[in-house]
C-alpha positions in Angstrom: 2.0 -27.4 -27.2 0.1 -24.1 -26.2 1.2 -20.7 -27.7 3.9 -18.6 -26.5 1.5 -15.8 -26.2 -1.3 -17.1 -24.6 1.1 -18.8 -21.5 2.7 -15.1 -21.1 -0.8 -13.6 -21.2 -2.0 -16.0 -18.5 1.1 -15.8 -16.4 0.9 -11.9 -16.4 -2.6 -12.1 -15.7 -2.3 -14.1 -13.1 0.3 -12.3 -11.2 -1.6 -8.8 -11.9 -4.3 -10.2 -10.3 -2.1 -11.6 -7.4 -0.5 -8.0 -7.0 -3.3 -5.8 -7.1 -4.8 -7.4 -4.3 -2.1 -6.5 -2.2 -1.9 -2.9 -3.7 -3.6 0.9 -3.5 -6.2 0.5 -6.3 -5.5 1.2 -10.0 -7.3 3.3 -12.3 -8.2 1.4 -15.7 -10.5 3.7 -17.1 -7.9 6.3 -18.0 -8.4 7.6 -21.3 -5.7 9.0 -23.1 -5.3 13.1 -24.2 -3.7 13.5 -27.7 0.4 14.0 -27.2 1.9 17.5 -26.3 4.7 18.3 -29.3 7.5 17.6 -27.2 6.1 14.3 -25.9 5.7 13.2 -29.6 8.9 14.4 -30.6 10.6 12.4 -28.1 8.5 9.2 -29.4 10.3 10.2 -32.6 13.4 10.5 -31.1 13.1 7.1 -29.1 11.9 5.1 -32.6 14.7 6.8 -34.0 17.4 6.0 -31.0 16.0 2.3 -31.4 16.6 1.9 -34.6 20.5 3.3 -34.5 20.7 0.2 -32.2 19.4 -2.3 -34.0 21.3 -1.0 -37.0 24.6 -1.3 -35.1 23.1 -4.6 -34.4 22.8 -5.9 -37.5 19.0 -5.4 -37.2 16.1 -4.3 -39.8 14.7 -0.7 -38.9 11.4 -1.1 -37.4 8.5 0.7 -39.1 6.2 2.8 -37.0 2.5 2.0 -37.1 0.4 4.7 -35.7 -2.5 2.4 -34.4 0.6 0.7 -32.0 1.7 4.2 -31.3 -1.7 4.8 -30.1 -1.7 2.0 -28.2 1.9 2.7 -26.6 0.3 6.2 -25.9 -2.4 4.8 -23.9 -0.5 2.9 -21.9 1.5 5.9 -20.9 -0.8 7.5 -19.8 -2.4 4.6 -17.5 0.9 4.7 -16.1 1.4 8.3 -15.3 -2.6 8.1 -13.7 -1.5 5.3 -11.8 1.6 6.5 -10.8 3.3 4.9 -7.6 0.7 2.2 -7.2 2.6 -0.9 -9.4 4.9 -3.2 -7.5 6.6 -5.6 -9.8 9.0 -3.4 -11.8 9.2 0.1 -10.2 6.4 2.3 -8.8 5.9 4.2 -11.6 5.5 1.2 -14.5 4.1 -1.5 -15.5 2.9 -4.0 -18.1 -0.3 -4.2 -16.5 -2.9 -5.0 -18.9 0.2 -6.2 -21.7 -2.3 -9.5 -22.4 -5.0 -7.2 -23.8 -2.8 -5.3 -25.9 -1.1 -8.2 -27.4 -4.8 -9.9 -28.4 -5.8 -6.3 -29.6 -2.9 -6.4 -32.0 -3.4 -9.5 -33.3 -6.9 -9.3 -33.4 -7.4 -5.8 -35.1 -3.7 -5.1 -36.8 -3.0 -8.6 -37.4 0.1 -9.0 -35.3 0.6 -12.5 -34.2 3.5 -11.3 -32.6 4.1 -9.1 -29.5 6.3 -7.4 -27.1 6.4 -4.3 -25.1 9.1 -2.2 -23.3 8.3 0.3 -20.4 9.9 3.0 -18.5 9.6 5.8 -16.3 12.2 8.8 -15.6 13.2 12.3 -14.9 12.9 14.2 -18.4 16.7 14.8 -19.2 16.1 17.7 -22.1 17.5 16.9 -25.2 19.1 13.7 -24.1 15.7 11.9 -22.8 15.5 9.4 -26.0 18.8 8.5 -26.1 18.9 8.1 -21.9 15.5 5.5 -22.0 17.0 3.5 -24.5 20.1 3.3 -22.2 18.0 2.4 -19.6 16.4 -0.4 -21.9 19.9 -1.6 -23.2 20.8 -2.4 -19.3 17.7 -4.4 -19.0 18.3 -7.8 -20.6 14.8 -8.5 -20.8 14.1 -4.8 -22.4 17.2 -5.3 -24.5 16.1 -8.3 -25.9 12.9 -6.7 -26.9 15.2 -4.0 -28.9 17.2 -6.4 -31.0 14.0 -9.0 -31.7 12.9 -9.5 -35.2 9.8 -7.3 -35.1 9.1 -5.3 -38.3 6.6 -2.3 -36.7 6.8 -0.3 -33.5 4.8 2.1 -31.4 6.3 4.6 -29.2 3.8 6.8 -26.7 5.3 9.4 -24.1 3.1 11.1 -21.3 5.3 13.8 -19.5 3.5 14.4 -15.8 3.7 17.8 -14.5 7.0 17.4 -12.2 8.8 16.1 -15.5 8.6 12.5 -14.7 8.6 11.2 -18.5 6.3 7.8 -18.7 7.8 5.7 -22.2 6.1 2.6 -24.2 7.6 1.4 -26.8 5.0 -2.4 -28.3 6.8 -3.9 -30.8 4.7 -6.3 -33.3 5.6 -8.4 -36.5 3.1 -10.1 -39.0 4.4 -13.2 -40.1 0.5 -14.3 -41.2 -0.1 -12.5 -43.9 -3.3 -10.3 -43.3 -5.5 -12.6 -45.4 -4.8 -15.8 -43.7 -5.3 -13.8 -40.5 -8.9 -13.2 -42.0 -9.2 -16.6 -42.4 -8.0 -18.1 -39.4 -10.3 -15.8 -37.8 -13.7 -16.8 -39.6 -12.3 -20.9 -39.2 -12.2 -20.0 -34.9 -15.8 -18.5 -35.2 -17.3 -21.6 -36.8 
């Protein structure tokens, strides 16, 4: 039976490469800037807002992992410099490029696990964490994602300049420990 993971990866690539076709052309090579305070305190805040949920959902807390909250960051951003050009769910977001994220970390953080939320909305002050995870809560997809059995997380928020606020949240659990990751690794090379 073929992996979970690899038939998502091909089924997303495959309609990515159906959509953009029909689309205004998207900028991949978007390199991230580091995060303004108030973007990474609302990363915070939505790790933090996450994890009341799954707490009052009988849940684990999710740990944060820096190199996922890099990665979340990223995306973000590729979002915010695409802006308006996605089709599938909204304008304004995507999981365009979700495959390459998952291998990335399995391959470098050992993840064999792999799931990612996305969002895009009007900055609401003080209230913006708790309003994306509302957003995500209404989603079942996105609130499935909350409430999954992942053990590390990694928020990244890009803020465009009308206030639009652009949200990942990847979500990743190791059930391999890292040296039988190691060895699957070298046993696929040979």
């Amino acid at each position: 039976m073929a992996h979970p993971l690899r038939i998502r990866a091909f089924v997303t690539t495959a309609l990515a490469a159906l959509f953009s076709a029909c689309g205004p052309p998207i900028n991949t090579q978007v390199i991230a800037r580091p995060a303004s305070s108030r973007e990474s305190k609302i990363s915070s805040q939505i790790l933090a807002a996450v994890n009341g949920y799954r707490q009052r959902s009988s849940r684990a807390p999710l740990q944060g992992n820096r190199a996922l909250d890099q990665m979340a960051q990223n995306h973000s951003e590729f979002m915010r410099a695409n802006r308006g050009k996605f089709g599938i769910y909204g304008a304004d977001v995507s999981h365009y490029g979700v495959e390459q994220r998952a291998l990335a970390a399995r391959e470098m953080y050992g993840m064999d696990q792999f799931g990612e939320n996305v969002a895009a909305a009007t900055d609401q002050g003080s209230t913006t964490a708790a309003y994306l995870l509302d957003l995500w809560v209404k989603s079942p997809p996105h609130e499935h994602n909350l409430r999954n059995s992942w053990t590390s997380s990694g928020v990244g928020v890009v803020i465009d300049s009308d206030g639009t606020v652009f949200a990942t949240q990847v979500f990743g659990s190791r059930s391999i420990k890292p040296s039988q990751m190691s060895m699957l690794n070298r046993l696929r090379v040979h």
